[in-house]
C-alpha positions as CSV (number, residue, x, y, z in Angstrom):
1,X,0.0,0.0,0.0
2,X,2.7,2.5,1.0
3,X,4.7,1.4,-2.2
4,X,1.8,2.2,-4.3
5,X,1.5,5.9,-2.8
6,X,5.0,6.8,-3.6
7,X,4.3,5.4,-7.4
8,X,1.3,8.0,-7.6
9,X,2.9,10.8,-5.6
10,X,6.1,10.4,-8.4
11,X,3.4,10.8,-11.2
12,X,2.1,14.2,-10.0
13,X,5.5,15.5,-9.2
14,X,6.5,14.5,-12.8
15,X,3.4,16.6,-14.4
16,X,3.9,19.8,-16.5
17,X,1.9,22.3,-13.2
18,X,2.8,25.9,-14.0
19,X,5.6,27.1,-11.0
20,X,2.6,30.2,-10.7
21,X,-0.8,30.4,-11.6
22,X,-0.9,34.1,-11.0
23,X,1.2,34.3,-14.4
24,X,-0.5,33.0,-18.0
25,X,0.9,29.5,-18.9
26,X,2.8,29.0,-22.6
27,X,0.7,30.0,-25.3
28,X,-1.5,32.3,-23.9
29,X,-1.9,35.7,-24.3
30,X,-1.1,38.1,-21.6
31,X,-3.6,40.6,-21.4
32,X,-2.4,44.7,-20.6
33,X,-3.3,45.1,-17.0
34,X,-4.7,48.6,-15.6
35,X,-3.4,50.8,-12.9
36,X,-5.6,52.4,-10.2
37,X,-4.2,55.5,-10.6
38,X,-6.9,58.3,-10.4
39,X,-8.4,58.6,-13.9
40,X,-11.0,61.8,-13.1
41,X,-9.2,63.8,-16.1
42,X,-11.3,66.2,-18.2
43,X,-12.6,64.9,-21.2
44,X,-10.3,66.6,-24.6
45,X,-12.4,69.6,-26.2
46,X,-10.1,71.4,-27.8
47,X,-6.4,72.8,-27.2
48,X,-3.9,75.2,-29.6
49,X,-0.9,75.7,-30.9
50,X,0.3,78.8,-31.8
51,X,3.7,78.9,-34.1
52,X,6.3,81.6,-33.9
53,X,6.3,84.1,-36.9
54,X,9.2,82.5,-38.7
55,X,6.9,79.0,-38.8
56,X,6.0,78.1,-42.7
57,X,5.7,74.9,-43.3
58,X,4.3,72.0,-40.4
59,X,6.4,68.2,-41.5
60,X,4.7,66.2,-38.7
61,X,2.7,66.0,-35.5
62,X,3.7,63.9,-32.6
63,X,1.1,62.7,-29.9
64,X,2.1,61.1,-26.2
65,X,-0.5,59.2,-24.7
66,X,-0.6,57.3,-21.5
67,X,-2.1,53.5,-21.8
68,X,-4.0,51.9,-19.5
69,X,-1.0,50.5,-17.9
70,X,-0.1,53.7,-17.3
71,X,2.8,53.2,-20.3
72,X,3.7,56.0,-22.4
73,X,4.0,56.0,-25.9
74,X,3.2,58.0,-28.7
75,X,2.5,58.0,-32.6
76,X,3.4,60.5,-35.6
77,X,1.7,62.1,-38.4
78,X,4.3,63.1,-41.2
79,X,2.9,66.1,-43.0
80,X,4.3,68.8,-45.5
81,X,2.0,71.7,-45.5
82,X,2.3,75.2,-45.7
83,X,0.9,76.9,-43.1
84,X,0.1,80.9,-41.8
85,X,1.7,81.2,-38.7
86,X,-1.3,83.7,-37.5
87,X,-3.4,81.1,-37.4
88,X,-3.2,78.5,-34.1
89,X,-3.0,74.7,-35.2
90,X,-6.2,73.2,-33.1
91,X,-6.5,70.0,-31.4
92,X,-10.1,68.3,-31.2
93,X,-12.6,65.6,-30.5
94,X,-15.2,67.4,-31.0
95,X,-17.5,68.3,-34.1
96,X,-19.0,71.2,-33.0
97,X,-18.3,74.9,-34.6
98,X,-16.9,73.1,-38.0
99,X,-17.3,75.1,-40.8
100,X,-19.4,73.7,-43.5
101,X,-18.3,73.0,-46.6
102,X,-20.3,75.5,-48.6
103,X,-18.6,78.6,-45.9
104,X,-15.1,76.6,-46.9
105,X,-15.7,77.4,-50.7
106,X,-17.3,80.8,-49.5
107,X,-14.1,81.3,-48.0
108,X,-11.7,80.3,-51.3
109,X,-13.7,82.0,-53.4
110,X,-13.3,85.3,-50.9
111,X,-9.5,84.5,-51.0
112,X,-9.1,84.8,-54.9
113,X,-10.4,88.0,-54.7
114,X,-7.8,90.1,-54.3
115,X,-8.6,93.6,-53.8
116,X,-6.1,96.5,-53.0
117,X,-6.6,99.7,-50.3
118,X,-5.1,102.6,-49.9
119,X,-3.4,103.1,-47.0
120,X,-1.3,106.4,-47.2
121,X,0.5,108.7,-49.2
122,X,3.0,111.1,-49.6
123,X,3.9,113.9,-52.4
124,X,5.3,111.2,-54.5
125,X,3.9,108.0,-54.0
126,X,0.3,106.0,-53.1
127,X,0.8,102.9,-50.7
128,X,-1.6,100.3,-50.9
129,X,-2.0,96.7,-49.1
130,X,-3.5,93.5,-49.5
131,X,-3.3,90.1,-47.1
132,X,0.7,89.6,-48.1
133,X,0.9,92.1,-51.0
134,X,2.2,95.7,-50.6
135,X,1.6,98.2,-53.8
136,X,3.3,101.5,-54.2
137,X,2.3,103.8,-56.9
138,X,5.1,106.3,-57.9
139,X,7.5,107.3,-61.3
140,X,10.5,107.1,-58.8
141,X,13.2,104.7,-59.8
142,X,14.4,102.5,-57.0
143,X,18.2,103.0,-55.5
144,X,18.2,100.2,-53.1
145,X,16.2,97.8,-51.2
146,X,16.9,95.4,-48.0
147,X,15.3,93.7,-44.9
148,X,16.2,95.0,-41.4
149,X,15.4,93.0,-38.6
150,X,14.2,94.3,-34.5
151,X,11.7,94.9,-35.9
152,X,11.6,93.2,-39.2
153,X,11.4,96.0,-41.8
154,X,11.7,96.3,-45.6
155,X,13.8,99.5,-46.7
156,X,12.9,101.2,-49.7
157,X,15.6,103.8,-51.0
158,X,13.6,105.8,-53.7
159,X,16.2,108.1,-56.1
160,X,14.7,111.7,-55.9
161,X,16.0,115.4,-54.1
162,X,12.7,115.6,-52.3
163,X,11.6,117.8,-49.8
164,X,9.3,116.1,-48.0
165,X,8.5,115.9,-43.9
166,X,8.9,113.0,-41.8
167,X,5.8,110.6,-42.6
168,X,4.4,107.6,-40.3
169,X,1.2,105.9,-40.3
170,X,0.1,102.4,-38.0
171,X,-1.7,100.3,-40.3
172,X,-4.2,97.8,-38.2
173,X,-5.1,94.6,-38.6
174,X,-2.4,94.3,-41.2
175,X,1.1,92.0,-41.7
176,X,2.0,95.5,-42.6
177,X,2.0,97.2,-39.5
178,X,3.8,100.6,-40.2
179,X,5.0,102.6,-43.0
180,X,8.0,105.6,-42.2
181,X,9.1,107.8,-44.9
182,X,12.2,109.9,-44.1
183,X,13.9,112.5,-46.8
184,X,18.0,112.5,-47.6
185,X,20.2,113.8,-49.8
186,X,19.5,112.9,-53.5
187,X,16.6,110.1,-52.2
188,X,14.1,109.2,-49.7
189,X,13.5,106.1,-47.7
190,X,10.1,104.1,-47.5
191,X,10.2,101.5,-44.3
192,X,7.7,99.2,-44.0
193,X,7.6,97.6,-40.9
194,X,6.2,93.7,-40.6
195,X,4.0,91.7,-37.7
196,X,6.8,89.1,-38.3
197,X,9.5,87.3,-39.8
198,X,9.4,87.2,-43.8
199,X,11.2,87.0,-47.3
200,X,10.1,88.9,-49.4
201,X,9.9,89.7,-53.3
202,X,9.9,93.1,-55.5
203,X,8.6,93.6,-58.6
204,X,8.3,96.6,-61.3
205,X,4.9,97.3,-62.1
206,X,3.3,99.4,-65.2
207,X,2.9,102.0,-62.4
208,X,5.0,101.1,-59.7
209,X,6.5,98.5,-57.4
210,X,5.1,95.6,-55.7
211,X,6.3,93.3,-52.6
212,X,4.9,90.3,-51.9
213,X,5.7,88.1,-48.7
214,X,7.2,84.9,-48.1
């Protein structure tokens, strides 16, 4: 009788029993566990992200997350856009106050319409803006041209012995946020002062110059 209890108690030593059945055995899948770390966080509505003035062009959007394991990890979008740095980038769950498509086209169609205004003058030339475009009207012949920076200004050196006084105008809700026109000896000076950081290009029109932003 003895004898046979050792044979049997051999048997079940000799079995294939997991060494802890608090861990999955071979084969199985081991499922992410949770934490009970306090979870009351407020739901995602919207956040933003606004770029510095030298921003043109978003390549890619990384988002961390935390798991339910409390693990952190985080996935990438790769993009190549341009972008306006005056406008924030926005972060969302949530459909409400989405344009609709027919205000979108609204919106492009509103965009292709370029349309100039005046927005000063002196005794020899008309200044006119428009979203990135700045237009001035005169027969002066250009000397020079450059970009200043602190702040970030376009210099304009027109070839003429003017007399003209000191000119400055604030221009409002404008890239363009000044215009200064000083007289010196054999020309005057246009600076046009800018909301930010920009290249820029001038052109000869029929009836003047015009610069447009980068």
């Amino acid at each position: 009788m003895i004898r046979l209890f050792l044979i049997t108690l051999l048997l079940f030593i000799n079995l294939d029993a997991r060494d802890n059945p608090f861990f999955p055995s071979d084969g199985e899948k081991d499922i992410p566990f949770t934490t009970n770390e306090d979870q009351t966080i407020e739901k995602l509505k919207r956040a933003t992200i606004k770029l510095p003035s030298y921003a043109r062009v978003i390549k890619k959007i990384t988002i961390e997350y935390k798991n339910l394991d409390a693990s952190i990890e985080n996935k990438t979008i790769e993009l190549n856009n341009a972008i306006d740095w005056h406008l924030p980038i926005f972060i969302s769950q949530s459909y409400e106050n989405q344009t609709s498509f027919s205000t979108k086209s609204n919106l492009v169609k509103l965009k292709h319409k370029k349309s100039y205004k005046m927005v000063g003058k002196i005794k020899y030339a008309q200044f006119y803006t428009s979203e990135k475009s700045f237009k001035i009207i005169t027969k002066d012949k250009i000397l020079r041209n450059f970009l200043l920076v602190q702040p970030h200004r376009i210099v304009i050196d027109f070839k003429r012995d003017a007399h003209i006084k000191t000119y400055s105008k604030k221009l409002q809700n404008s890239v363009f946020t000044k215009i200064r026109v000083g007289n010196h000896s054999g020309y005057y000076r246009v600076v046009i002062e800018l909301d930010g950081y920009y290249r820029y290009k001038l052109d000869k029109i029929k009836n003047g110059y015009i610069i447009k932003l980068k």
